[in-house]
C-alpha positions in Angstrom: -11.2 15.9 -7.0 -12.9 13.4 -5.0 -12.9 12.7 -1.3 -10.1 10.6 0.7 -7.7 11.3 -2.8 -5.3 13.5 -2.6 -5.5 17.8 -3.8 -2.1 19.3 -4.4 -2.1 23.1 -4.6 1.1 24.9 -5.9 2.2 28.1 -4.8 4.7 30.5 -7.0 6.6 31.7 -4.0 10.1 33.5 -3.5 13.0 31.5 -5.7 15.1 29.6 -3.3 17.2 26.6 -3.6 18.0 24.1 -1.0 21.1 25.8 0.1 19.5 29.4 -0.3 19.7 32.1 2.3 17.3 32.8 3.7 16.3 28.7 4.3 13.6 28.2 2.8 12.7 25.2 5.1 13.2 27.5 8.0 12.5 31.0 7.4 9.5 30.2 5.0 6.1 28.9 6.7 3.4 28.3 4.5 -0.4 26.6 6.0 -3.2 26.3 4.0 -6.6 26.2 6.1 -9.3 24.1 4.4 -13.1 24.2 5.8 -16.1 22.2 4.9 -19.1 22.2 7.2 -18.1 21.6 10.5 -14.7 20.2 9.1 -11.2 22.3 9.3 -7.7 21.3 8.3 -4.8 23.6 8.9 -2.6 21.7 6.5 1.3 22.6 6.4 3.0 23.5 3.0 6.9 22.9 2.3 9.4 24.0 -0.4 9.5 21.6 -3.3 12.3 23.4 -5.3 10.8 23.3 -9.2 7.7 21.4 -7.8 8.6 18.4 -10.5 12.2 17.4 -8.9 11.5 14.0 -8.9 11.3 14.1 -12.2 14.0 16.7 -12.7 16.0 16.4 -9.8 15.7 20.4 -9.1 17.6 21.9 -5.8 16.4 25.4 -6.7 12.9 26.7 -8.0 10.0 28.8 -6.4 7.6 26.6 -6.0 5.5 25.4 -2.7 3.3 22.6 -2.5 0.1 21.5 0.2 -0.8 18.2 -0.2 -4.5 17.7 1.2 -7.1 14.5 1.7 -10.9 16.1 2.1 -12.9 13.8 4.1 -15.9 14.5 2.5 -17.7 15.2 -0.5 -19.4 18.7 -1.0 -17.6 22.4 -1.2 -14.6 23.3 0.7 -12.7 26.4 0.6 -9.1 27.3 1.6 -7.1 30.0 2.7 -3.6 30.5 2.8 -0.9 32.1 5.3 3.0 32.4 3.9 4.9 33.6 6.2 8.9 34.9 6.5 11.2 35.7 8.9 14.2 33.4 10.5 12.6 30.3 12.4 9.1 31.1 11.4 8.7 27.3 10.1 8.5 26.1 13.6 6.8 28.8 15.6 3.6 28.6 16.6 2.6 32.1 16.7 0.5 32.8 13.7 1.7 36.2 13.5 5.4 35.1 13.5 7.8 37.0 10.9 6.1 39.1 7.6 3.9 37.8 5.4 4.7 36.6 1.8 2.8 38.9 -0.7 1.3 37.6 -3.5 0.7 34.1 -1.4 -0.4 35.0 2.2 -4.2 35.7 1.9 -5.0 33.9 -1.2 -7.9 31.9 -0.9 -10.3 30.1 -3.3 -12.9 26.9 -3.5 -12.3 22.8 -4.1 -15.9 21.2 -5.5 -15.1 17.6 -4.2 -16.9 14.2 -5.6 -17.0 11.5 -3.8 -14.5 8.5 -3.9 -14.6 5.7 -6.9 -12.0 3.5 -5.3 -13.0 0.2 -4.0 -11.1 -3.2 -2.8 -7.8 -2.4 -1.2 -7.5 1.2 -2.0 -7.6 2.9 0.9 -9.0 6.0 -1.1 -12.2 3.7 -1.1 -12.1 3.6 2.8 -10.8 6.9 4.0 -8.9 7.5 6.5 -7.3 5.9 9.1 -7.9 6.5 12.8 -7.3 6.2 16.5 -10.5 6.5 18.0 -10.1 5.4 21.5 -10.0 2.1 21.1 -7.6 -0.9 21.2 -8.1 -0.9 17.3 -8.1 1.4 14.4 -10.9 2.5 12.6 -11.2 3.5 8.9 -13.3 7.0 8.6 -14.9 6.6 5.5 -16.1 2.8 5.7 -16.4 2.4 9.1 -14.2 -1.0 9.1 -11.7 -2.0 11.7 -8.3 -2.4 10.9 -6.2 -5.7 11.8 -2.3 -5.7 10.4 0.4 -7.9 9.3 3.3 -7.2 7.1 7.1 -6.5 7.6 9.0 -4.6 9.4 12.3 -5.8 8.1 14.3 -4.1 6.7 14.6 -1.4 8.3 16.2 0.3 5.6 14.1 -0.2 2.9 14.3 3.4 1.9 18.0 2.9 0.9 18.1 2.5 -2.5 20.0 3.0 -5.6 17.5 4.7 -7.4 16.3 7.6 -5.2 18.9 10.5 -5.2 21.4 11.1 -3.4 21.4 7.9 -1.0 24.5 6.7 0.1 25.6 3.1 0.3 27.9 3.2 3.0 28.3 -0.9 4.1 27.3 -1.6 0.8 23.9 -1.8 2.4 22.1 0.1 -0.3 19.3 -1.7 -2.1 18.5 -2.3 -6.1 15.5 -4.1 -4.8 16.4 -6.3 -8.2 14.2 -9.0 -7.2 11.0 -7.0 -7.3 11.5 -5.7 -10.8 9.5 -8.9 -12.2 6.7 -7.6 -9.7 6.5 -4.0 -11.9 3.4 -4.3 -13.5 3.0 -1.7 -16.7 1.3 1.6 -15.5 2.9 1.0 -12.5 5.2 4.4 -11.1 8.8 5.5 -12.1 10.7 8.3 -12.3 13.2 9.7 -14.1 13.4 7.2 -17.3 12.6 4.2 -15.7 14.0 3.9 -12.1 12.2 3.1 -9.2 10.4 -0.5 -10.4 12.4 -2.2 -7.8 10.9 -0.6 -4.7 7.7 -0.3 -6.6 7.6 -3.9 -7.2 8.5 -5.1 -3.8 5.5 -3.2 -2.9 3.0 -5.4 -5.4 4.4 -8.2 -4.2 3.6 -7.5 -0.4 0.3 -6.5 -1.8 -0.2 -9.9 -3.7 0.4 -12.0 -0.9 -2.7 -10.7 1.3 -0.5 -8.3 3.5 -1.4 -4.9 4.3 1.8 -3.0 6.3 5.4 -2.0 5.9 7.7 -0.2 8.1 11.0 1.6 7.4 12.9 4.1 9.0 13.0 8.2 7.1 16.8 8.7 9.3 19.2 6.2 10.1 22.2 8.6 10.0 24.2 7.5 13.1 22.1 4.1 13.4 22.3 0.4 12.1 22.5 1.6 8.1 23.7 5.2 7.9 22.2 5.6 4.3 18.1 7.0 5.2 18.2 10.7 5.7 15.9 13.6 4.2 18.4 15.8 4.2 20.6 17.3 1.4 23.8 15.7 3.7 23.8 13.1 6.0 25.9 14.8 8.4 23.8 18.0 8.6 22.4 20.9 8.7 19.7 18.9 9.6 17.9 22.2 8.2 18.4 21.6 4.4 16.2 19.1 3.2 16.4 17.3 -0.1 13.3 18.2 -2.7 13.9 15.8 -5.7 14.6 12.3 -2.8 11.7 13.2 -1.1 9.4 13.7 -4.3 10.7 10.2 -5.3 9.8 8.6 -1.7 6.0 10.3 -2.1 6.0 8.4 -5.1 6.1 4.9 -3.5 4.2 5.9 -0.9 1.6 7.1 -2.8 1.4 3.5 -4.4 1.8 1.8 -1.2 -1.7 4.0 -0.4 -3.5 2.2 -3.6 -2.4 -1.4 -3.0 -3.6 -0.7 0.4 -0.5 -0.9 2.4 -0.3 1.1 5.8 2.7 3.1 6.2 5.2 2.8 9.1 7.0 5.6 9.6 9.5 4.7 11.9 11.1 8.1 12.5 14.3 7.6 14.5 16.2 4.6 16.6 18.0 4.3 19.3 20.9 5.6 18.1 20.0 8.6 16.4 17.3 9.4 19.0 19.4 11.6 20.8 20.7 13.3 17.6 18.3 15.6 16.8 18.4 18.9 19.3 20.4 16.3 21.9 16.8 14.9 22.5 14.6 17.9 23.3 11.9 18.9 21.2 14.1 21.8 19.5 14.3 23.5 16.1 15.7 20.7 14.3 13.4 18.0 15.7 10.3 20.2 15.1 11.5 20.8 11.7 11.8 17.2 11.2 8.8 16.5 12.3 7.1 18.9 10.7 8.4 18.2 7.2 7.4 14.5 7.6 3.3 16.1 8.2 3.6 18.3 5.4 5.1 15.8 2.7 3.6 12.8 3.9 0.7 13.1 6.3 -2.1 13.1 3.7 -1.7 9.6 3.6 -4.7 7.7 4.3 -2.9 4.9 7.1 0.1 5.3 8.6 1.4 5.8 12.2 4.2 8.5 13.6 6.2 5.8 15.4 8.7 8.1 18.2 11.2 5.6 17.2 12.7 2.3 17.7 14.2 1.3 20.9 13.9 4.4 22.6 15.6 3.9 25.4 17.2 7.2 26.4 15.0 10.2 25.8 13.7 11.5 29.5 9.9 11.1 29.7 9.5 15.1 29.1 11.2 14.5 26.0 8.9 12.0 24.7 6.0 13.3 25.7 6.7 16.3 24.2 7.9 14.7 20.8 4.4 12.9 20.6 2.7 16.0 21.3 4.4 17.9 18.4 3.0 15.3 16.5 -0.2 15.2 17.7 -1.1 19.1 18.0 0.5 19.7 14.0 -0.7 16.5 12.3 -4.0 18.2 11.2 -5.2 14.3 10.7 -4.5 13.2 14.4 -2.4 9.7 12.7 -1.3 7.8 15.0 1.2 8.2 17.6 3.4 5.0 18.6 6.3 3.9 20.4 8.9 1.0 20.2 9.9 -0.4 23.8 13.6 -0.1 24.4 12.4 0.9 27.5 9.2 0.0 29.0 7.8 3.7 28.5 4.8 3.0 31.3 6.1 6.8 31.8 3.7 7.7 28.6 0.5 5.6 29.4 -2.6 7.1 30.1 -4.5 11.1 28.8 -1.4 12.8 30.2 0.2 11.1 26.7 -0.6 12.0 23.1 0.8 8.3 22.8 -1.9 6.4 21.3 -0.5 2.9 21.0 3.2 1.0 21.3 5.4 -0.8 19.0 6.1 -3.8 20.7 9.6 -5.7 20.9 10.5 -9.3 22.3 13.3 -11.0 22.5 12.8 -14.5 22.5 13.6 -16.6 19.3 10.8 -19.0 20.1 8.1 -15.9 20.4 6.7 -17.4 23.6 6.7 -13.6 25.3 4.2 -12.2 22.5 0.8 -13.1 24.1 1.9 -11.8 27.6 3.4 -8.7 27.0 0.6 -7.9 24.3 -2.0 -8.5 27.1 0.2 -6.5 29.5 0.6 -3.7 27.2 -3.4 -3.9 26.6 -4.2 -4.1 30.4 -2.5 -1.2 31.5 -3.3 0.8 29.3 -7.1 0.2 29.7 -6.5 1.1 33.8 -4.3 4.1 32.7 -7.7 5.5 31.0 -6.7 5.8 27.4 -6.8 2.1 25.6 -3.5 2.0 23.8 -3.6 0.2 20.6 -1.2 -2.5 20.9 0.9 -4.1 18.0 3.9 -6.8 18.1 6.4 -5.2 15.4 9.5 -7.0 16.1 8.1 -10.2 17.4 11.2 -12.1 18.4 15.1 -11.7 18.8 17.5 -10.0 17.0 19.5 -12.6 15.7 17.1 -14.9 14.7 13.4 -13.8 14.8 11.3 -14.7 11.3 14.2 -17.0 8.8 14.2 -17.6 5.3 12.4 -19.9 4.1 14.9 -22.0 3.2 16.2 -21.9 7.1 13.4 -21.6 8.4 14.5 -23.9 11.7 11.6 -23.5 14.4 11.1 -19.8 13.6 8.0 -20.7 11.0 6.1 -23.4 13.9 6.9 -21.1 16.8 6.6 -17.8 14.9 2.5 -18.9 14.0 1.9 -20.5 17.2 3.1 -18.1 19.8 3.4 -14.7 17.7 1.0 -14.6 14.6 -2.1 -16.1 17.1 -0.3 -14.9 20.3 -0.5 -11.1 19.6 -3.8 -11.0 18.0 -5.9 -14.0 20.6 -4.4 -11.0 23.1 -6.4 -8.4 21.7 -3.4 -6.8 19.7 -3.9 -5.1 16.6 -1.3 -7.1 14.5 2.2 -7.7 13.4 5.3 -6.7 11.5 7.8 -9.2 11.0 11.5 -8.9 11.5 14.6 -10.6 10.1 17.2 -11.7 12.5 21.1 -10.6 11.6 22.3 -13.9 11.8 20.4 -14.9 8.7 20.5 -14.1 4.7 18.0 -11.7 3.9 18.3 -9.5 6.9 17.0 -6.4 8.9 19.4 -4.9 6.9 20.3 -6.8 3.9 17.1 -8.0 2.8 16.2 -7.1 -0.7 13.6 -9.8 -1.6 10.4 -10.3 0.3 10.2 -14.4 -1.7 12.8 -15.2 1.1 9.5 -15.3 3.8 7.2 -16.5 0.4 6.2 -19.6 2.4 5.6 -17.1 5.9 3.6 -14.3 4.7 1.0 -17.3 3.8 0.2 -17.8 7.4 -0.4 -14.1 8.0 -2.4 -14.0 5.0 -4.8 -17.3 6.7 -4.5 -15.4 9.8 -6.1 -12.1 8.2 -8.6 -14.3 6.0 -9.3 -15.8 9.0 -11.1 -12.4 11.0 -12.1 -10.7 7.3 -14.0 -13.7 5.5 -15.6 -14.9 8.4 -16.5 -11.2 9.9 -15.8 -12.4 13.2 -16.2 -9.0 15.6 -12.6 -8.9 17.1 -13.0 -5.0 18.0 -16.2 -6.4 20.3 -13.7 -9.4 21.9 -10.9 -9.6 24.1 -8.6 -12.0 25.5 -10.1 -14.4 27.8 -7.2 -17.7 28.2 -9.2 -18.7 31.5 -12.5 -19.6 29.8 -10.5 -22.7 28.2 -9.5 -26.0 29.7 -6.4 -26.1 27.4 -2.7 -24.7 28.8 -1.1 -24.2 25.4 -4.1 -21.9 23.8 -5.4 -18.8 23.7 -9.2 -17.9 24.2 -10.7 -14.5 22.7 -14.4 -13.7 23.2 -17.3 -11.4 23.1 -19.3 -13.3 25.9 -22.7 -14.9 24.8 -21.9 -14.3 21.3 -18.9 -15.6 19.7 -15.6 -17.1 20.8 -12.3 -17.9 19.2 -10.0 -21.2 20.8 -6.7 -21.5 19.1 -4.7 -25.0 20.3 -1.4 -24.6 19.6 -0.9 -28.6 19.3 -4.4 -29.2 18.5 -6.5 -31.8 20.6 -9.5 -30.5 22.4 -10.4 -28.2 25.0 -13.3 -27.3 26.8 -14.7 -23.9 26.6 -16.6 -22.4 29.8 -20.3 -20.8 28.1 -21.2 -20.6 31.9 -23.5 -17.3 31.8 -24.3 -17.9 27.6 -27.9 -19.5 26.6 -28.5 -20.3 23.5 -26.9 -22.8 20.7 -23.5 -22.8 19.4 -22.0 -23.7 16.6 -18.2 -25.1 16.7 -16.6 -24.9 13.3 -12.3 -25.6 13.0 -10.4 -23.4 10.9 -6.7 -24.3 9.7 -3.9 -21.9 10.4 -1.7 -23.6 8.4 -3.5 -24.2 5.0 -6.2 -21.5 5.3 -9.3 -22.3 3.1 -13.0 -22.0 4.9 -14.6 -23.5 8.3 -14.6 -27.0 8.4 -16.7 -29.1 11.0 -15.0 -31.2 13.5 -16.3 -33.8 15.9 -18.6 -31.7 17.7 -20.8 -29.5 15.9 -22.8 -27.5 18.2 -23.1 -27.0 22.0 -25.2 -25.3 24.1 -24.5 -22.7 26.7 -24.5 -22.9 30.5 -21.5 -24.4 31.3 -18.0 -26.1 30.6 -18.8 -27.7 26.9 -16.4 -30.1 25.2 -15.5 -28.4 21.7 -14.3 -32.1 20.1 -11.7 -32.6 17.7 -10.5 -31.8 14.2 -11.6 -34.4 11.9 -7.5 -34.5 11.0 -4.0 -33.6 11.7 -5.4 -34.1 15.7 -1.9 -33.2 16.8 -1.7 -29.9 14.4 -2.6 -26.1 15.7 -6.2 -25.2 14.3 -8.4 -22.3 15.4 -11.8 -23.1 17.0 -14.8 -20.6 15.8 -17.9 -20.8 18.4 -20.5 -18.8 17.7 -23.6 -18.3 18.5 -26.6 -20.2 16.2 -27.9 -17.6 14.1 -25.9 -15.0 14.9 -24.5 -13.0 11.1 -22.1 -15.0 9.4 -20.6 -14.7 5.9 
């Protein structure tokens, strides 16, 4: 065992079966309490039928499972509580219903090592976490976190080789396309399947990108075919052992190729379907279900849903705070604007960031309502951590490659740089409907091959030049230029990006000192390159020069100060 990896413990419990009465999702609560030092965990177990059913495909066994990431090294022990009785799973009372003898009580010791993982494992860098700030923080390596992946599609859970999903559309996924990206070594599950999905997930990976999103329930919604549930139509009380076992499996590679998870847990219309809204039974279940399988991973982010635009601001606030007060990690806790939800900002939320939506197809609104999202959150007292994840509109947004229109200029230029010059803490890309390779029919990530370079450049850009961005902030007014984006730490370092190249100048008024002016290509990537100007020196508006080519291209404009740490 070593710290940040995952420790499964397995319970021999009561034998039960998906459809058994009493539910054992329901009238069964197991929590396993784990303590090191000043560290404690109350950890929620769940049924897992035969506790090997993605292998076997079990609906019945007696087996429990808690799934737990120590934070540290050193000695830990645990302690267990099994609990029976109808509803126990989602009361809060610890001395809810009988205890479970033979489990409740047990209790023993974990000798943890620590972690071996480096590079993009994010077993190597702990975990991450909202710390008050416009940008997450991993626990273990103290590095800031700065995303960009895809958020299309939506569905990417639907797919042929996880049981019982059903394809109604014909929108359920083989994910054929990815099966050259199966490396050997790589997970499967039961004789093979699964090196679709798996492979998609290398190939995000290989091009530089470090975040997917997907949706665990879209009964009622855009696809029909995501649910946890043994039927899509309900009880949404019976939940399906050997699916969900399959799902951990990706995510658990998602977790070593470094890719944060989205979990986008309802939309807009399925938000209401749960309890009619209200933080009952069925949503608390849900929720807590989702913790207990899945929250062990190392990055991810409880999103309320997508386009909430219904739910009464006592229901969200109490769905985030569900979340918040059982997630024995603290993830994150997001929303996506169908609404504007200034109802949530500030302490009297568990929110800790939004999911941003726009809905222009040239991605002009990205930089405004990033800043406005960032801004008023900051006044409101608790800084929100602000990403675009549907940058764009619905019909068109981020095209294929091979029709790619304006979508590839306009999408770098006023989303990719927009949300991030901001202050935002990155982006997820969607796929208009009016396109091949969809929100919903996409199967191969090579349609955006050509895209996901940008975002790659972009994320190269802030890594291999460790430019501070969690010390900066948007600051457009310190530049001469109207169509670019200015983000600073004051004194110290500055980033200009021109979205049709040219010059600018840049106000150092209040900065002494030397500075260096290096150009950086958004377009092509690759390292600093000098331009016309190569240093200038503080106290005033200073002319930053020009590219030494493609003058009438976007580049990115490093200035920072002479000596300061650099690569």
């Amino acid at each position: 065992m070593k710290a940040w990896h995952k420790v499964t413990l397995a319970f021999g419990g009561p034998a039960s079966s998906e459809t058994a009465d009493p539910n054992p999702f329901t009238d069964y609560r197991l929590t396993v309490t784990f303590r090191s030092g000043d560290a404690a965990y109350a950890v929620p177990g769940y049924y897992a039928a035969d506790g090997n059913a993605a292998e076997t495909g079990a609906a019945a066994g007696n087996v429990w499972l808690v799934h737990f990431a120590p934070d540290r090294a050193g000695a830990w022990t645990w302690s267990a509580s099994f609990r029976t009785g109808p509803g126990v799973a989602v009361s809060d009372d610890p001395r809810a219903g009988a205890p479970v003898a033979g489990v409740d009580g047990k209790e023993g010791t974990l000798a943890v090592g620590p972690t071996d993982k480096t590079g993009r494992d994010f077993r190597g860098k702990g975990m991450l976490r909202y710390v008050g700030h416009r940008y997450l923080r991993f626990a273990g390596t103290g590095e800031w976190f700065l995303k960009c992946g895809a958020d299309a599609p939506e569905n990417f859970l639907a797919y042929d080789d996880f049981d019982n999903t059903t394809n109604v559309g014909n929108r359920r996924k083989s994910w054929v396309p990815h099966v050259r990206d199966w490396r050997p070594g790589d997970p499967t599950w039961r004789g093979g399947k699964g090196k679709g999905i798996i492979g998609a997930l290398n190939y995000l990976a290989s091009e530089g990108l470090n975040v997917f999103s997907f949706i665990p329930l879209t009964v009622a919604g855009d696809d029909e075919n995501v649910f946890p549930y043994v039927a899509p139509g309900g009880p949404f009380t019976r939940l399906d052992c050997s699916k969900l076992a399959q799902w951990e499996i990706v995510f658990e590679h998602a977790d070593r190729l470094g890719l944060y998870l989205h979990f986008k847990t309802l939309e807009t219309e399925n938000e209401m379907l749960l309890d009619d809204g209200d933080a009952g039974p069925e949503r608390r279940l849900y929720y807590r279900e989702l913790i207990a399988r899945f929250g062990h991973h190392l990055a991810l982010n409880w999103n309320l849903g997508e386009e909430i635009n219904n739910a009464s601001t006592a229901q969200k606030k109490a769905w985030a705070q569900y979340l918040w007060d059982h997630d024995p990690y603290h993830h994150p806790v997001v929303i996506h604007n169908g609404a504007n939800h200034y109802d949530l900002l500030g302490p009297g939320s568990a929110l800790t960031g939004f999911s941003l939506q726009t809905n222009r197809p040239d991605f002009s609104s990205v930089h405004t309502q990033t800043r406005n999202y960032i801004d008023r959150s900051q006044a409101a007292g608790k800084p929100w951590v602000v990403a675009c994840d549907e940058p764009g509109d619905a019909q068109h947004a981020l095209r294929p490659d091979d029709d790619a229109g304006a979508s590839h200029e306009d999408g770098r230029r006023n989303g990719l740089w927009g949300n991030v010059m901001a202050g935002g803490a990155g982006l997820e890309w969607y796929f208009g409907y009016k396109h091949a390779h969809s929100d919903l029919t996409c199967q191969d990530f090579r349609s955006r091959d050509k895209w996901w370079d940008y975002c790659r450049y972009m994320l190269e850009f802030f890594r291999d030049n460790a430019v501070p961005f969690h010390e900066m902030a948007g600051d457009d007014g310190r530049i001469a230029a109207k169509d670019g984006y200015c983000f600073a730490k004051p004194g110290e370092v500055y980033v200009v990006y021109l979205k049709n190249g040219g010059s600018t100048t840049l106000d150092l008024g209040g900065a002494a000192g030397t500075f260096e002016v290096r150009w950086y290509d958004p377009r092509h990537g690759g390292a600093l390159q000098a331009g016309s100007v190569r240093s200038v020196t503080g106290g005033g508006s200073r002319d930053l020069g020009r590219p030494l080519d493609a003058p009438g291209e976007d580049w990115v404009i490093l200035v920072r100060k002479a000596g300061a740490a650099s690569p």
